[in-house]
N, C-alpha and C positions, 0 to 999 in steps of 0.2 A: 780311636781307642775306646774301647768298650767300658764304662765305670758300672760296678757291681753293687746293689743295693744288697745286705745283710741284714736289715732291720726287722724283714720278717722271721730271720732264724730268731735274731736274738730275741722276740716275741715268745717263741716259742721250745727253745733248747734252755734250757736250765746250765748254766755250769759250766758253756761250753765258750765262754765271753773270750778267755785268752786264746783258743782255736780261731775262733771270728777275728779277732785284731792281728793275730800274725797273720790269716790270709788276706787282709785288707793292707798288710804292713806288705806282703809282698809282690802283691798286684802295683802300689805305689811306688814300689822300689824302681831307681832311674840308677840304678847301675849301670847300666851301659853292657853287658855281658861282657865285660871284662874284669880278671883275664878268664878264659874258659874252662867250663869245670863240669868233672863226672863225679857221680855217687853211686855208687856198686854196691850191694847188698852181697858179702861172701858165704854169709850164711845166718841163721837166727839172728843172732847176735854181735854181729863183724861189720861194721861199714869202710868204706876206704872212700874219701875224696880223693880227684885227683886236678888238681890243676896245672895249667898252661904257663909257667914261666920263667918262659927264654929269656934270658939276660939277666938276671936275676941271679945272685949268690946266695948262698946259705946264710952270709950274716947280714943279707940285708930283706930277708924275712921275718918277721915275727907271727909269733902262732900264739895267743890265748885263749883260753876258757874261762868266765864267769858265767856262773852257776848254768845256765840254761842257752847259753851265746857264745860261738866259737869265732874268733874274729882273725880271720888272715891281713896283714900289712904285709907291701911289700914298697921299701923305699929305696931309691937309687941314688946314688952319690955321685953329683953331676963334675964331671972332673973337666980341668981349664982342656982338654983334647977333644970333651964332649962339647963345648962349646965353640971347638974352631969346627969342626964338620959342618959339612955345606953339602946337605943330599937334594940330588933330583928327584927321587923320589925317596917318599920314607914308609912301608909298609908293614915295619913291625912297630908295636907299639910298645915303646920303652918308656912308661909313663908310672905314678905311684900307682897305688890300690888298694883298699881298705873291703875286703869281701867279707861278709855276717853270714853266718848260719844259725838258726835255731834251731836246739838241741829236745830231743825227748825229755824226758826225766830220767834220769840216772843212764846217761847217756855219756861216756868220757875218755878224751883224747887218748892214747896208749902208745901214741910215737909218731913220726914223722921220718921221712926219710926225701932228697933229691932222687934224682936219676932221670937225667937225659934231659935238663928242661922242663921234668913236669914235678913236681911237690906231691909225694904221699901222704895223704893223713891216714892215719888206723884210728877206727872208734871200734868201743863197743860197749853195747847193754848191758850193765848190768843189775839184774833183780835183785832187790833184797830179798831176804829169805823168807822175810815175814808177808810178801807181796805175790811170792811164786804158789802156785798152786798146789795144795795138798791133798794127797789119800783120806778118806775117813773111813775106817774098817766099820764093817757091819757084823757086827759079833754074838748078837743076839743078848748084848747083856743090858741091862736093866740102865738108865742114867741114874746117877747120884740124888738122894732125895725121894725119890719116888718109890714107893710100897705100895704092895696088894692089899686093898684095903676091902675085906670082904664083909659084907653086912647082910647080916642072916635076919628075916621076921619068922617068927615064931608064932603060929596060932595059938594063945592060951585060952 
């Protein structure tokens, strides 16, 4: 496995220190890729995770958000049935899971839904208003404060 040296970004980028520690936090990450999971961009503003998990009920997910950190749990409740099974083989994996994502900034959960084994999230962006981009009309008028100040010499 390949380790990534960042020290000469952070030499050289200003500002950019939390970008460098989450891609250093995600190159360390030993999740295991489970369970598996998409991120779909549906438009500007709209993300949807989707993950993989089969066996798994709706109340034995949890889904949070702190501030910048959306954290899926999924915990299963081993019942005295699940503990007499005696498999030959076992190739689904019915195990806990604690998945992290880092979120943009102003970046927030809008629902969840099941269907079929796989776990919808809905994100989405949203700008504040004083962050979104604005028009500045070009009007030809004067700015506030400023006068023609015209200064005449006169030959006496």
């Amino acid at each position: 496995m390949r380790t990534l040296d960042f020290s000469p970004l952070y030499r050289s980028a200003i500002g950019f220190d939390r970008l460098f520690n989450q891609m250093e936090q995600n190159l360390n990450n030993s999740n295991g890729g489970y369970p598996p999971y998409n991120i779909e961009q549906q438009d500007e503003n709209h993300y949807r995770i989707t993950m993989a998990v089969a066996g798994f009920s709706d109340d034995q997910l949890e889904i949070s958000q702190h501030q910048n950190r959306l954290i899926v749990t999924g915990k299963r409740a081993i019942s005295e049935q699940d503990e007499k099974r005696q498999y030959l083989y076992q190739g689904i994996a019915e195990r806990d899971f604690e998945r992290k994502f880092q979120l943009a900034d102003h970046v927030k959960v809008i629902g969840a839904a099941m269907e079929n084994g796989l776990l919808h999230i809905e994100l989405e962006h949203e700008v504040p208003e004083e962050e979104k981009p604005r028009r500045i009309a070009i009007n030809g008028q004067r700015l506030l404060g400023q006068e023609d100040s015209v200064v005449s010499h006169t030959a006496e």
